[in-house]
MIDOSE-1310 file (N, C-alpha, C; in nm, 2 decimals, decimal comma, always signed):
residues 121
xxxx	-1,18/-6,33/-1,55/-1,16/-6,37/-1,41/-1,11/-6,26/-1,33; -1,18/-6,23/-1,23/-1,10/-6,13/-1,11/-1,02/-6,21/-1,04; -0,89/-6,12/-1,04/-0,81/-6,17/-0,91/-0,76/-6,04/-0,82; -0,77/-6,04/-0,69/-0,73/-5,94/-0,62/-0,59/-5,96/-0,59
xxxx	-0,52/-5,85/-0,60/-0,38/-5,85/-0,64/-0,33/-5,77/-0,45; -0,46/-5,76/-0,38/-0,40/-5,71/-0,25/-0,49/-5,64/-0,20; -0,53/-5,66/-0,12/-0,64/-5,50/+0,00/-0,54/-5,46/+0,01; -0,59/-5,33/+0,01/-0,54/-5,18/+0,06/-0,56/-5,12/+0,19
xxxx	-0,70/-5,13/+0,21/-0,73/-5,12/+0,34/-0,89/-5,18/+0,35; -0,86/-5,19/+0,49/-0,99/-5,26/+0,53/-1,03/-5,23/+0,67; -1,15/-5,19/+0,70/-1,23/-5,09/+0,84/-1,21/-5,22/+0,91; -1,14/-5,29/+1,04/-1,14/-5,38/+1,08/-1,21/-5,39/+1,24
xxxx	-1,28/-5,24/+1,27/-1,31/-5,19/+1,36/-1,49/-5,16/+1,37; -1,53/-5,14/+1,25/-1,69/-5,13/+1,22/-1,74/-5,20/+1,10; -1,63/-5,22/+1,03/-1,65/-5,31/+0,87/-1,72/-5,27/+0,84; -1,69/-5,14/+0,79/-1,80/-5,07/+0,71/-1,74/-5,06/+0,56
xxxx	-1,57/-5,05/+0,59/-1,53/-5,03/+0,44/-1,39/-5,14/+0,41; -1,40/-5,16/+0,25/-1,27/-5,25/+0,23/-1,26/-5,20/+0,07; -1,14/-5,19/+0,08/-1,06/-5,16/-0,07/-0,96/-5,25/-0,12; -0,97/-5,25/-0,20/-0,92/-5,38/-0,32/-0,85/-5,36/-0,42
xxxx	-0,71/-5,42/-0,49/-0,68/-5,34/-0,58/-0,74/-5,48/-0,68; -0,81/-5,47/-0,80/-0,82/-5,56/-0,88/-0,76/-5,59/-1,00; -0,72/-5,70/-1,04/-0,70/-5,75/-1,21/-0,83/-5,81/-1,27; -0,88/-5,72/-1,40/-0,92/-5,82/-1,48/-0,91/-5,76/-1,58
xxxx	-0,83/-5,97/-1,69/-0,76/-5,95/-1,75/-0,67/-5,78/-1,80; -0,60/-5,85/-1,74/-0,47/-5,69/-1,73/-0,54/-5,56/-1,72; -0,67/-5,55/-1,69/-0,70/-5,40/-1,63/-0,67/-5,38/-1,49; -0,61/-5,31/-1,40/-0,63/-5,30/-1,32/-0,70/-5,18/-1,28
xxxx	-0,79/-5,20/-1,13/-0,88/-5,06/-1,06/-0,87/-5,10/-0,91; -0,94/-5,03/-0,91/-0,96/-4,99/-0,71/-1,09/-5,03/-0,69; -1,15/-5,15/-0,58/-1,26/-5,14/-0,58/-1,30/-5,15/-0,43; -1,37/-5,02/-0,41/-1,39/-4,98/-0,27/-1,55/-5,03/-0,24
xxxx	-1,57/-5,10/-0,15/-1,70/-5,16/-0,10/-1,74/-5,12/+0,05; -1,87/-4,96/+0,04/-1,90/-4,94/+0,14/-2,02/-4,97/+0,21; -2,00/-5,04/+0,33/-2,12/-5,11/+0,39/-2,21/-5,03/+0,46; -2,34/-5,04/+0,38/-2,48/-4,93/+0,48/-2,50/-4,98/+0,66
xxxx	-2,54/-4,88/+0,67/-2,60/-4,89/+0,83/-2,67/-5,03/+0,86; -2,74/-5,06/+0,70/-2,88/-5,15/+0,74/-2,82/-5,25/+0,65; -2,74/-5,30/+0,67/-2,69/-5,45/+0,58/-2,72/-5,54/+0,64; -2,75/-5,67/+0,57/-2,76/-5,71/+0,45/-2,94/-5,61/+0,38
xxxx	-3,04/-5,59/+0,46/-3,09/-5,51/+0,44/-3,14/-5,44/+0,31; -3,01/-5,37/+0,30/-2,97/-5,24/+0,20/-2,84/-5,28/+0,15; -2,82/-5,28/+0,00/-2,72/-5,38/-0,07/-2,56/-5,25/-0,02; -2,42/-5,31/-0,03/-2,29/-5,20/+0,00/-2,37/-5,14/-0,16
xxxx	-2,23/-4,97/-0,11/-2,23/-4,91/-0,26/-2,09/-4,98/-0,31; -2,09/-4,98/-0,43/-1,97/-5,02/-0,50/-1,87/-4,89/-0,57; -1,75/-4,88/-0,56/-1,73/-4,77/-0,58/-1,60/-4,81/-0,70; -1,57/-4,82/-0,81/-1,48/-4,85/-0,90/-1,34/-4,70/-0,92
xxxx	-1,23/-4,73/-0,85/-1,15/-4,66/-0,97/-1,03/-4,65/-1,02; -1,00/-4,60/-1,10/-0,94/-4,61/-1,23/-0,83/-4,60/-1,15; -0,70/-4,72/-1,21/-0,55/-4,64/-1,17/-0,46/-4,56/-1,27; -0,55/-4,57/-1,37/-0,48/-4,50/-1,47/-0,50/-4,36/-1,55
xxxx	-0,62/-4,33/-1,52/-0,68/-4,22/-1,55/-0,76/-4,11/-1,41; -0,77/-3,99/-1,43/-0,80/-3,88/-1,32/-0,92/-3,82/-1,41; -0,97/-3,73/-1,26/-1,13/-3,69/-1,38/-1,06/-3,59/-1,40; -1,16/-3,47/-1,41/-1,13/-3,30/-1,42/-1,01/-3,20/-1,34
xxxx	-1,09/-3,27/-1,18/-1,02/-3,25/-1,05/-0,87/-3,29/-1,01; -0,82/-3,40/-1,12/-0,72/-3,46/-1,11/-0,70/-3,57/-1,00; -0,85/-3,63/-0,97/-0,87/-3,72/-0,83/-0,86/-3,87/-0,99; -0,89/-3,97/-0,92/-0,87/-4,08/-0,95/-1,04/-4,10/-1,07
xxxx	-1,03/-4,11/-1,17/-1,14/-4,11/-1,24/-1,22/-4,26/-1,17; -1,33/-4,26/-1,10/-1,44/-4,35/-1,07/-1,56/-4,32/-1,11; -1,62/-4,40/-1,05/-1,81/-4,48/-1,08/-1,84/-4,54/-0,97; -1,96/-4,48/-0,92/-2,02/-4,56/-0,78/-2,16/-4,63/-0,83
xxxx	-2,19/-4,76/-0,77/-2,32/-4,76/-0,81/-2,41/-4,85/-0,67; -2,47/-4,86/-0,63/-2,58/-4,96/-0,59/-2,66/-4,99/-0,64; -2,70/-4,98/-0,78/-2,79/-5,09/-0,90/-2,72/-5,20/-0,95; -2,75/-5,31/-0,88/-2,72/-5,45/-0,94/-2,84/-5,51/-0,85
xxxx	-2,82/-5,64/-0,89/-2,93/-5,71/-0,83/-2,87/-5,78/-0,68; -2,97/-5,76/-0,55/-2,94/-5,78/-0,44/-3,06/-5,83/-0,39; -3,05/-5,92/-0,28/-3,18/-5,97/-0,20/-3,13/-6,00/-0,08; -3,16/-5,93/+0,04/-3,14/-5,99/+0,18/-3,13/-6,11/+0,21
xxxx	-3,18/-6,18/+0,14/-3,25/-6,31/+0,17/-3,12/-6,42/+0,18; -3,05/-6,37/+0,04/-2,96/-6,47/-0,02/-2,84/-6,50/+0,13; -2,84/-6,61/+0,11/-2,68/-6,63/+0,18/-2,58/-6,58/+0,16; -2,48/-6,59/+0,26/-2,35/-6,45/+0,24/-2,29/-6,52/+0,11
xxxx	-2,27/-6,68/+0,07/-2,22/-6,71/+0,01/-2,24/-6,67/-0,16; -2,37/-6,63/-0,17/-2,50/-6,65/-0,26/-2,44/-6,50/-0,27; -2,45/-6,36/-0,20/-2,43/-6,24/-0,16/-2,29/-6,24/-0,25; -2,17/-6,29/-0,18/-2,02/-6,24/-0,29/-2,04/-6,34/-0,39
xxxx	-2,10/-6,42/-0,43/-2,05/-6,51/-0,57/-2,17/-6,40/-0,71; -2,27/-6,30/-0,66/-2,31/-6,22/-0,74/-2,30/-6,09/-0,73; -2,24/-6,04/-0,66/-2,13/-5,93/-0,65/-2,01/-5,94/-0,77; -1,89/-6,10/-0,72/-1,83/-6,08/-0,85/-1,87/-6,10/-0,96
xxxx	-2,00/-6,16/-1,00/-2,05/-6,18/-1,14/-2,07/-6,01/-1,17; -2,12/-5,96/-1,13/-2,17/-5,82/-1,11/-2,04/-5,74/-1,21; -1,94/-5,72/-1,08/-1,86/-5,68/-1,05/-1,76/-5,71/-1,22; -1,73/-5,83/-1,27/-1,66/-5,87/-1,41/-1,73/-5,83/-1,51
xxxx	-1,91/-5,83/-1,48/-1,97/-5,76/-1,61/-2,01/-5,60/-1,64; -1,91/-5,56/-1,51/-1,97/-5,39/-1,53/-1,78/-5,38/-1,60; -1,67/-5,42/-1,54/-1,56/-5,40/-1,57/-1,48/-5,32/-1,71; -1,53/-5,43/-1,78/-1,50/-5,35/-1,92/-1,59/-5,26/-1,95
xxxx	-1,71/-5,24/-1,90/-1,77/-5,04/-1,96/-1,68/-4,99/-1,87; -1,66/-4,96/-1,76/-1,57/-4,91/-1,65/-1,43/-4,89/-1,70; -1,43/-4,97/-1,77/-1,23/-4,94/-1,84/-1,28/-4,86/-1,96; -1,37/-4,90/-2,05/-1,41/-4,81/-2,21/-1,42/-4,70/-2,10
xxxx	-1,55/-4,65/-2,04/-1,59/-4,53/-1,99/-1,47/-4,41/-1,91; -1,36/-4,54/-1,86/-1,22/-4,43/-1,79/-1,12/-4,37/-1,91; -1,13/-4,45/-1,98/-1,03/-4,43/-2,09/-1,13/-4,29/-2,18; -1,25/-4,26/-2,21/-1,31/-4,17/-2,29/-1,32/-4,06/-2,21
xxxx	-1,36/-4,09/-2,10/-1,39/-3,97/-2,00/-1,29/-3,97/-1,90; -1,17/-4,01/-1,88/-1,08/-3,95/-1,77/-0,96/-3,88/-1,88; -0,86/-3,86/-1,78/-0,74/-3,80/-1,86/-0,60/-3,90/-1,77; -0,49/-3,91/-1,89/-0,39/-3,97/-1,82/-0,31/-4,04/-1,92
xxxx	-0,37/-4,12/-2,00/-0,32/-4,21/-2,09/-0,29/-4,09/-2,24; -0,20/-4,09/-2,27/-0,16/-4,00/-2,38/-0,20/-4,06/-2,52; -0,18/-4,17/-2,50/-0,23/-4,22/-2,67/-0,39/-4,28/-2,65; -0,47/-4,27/-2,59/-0,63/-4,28/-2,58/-0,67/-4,25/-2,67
xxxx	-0,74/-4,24/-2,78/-0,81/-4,21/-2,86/-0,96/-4,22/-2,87; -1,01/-4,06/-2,78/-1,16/-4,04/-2,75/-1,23/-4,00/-2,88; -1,17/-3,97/-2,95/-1,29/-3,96/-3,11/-1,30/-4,06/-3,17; -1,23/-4,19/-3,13/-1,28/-4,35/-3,21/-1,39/-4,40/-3,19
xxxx	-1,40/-4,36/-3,05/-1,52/-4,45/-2,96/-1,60/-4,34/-2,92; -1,72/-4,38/-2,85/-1,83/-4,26/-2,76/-1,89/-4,40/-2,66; -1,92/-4,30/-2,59/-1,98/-4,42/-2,43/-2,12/-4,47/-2,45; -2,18/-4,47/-2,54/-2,31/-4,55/-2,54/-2,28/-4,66/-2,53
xxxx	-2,42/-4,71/-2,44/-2,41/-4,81/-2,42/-2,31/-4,87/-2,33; -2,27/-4,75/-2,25/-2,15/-4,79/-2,09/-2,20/-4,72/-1,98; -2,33/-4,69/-1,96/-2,37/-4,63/-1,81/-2,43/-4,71/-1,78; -2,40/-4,87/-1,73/-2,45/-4,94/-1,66/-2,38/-4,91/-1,53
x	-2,24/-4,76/-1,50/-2,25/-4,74/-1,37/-2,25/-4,59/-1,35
């Protein structure tokens, strides 16, 4: 189950953007939702990241994607109730995939696991 534990911020002036801090089950991330020029249109990007782990750069290890399933058509209600389905089933490759490929967590262990089968972002 997601529960949002608080926006962070939110564009209240063009609502183009809103950030999120999320739980599921005890993972927490960041999930930033940026809204295109042509919405409903053109689906937001989704932007995931990590609070626990940094890439290379030492920025916040994320994943952006706009591949999930979207239809103009749907109702707004129809629109968030498959976002968060979305959104819970990409979750855990997104926590496996920060923990292998970010840096942060000292006891990680990236030679147990490999990321196949987690670039669904």
């Amino acid at each position: 189950m997601l529960l949002c534990s608080g926006v962070i911020e939110a564009d209240v002036v063009e609502y183009q953007t809103a950030t999120a801090l999320i739980n599921f089950l005890d993972f927490h991330f960041i999930l930033q939702v940026n809204m295109p020029v042509y919405f409903p249109e053109k689906q937001p990007k989704l932007t995931f990241r990590s609070v626990y782990h940094t890439d290379s750069a030492e920025k916040p290890f994320s994943k952006s994607t706009r591949s999930y399933p979207w239809s103009p058509r749907w109702l707004p209600q129809e629109m968030i109730e498959r976002l968060q389905s979305f959104v819970a089933e990409v979750v855990p490759n997104f926590q496996k995939i920060s923990v292998l490929e970010g840096t942060g967590l000292k006891y990680a262990d990236k030679s147990s696991e490999s990321s196949e089968g987690y670039n669904k972002l």
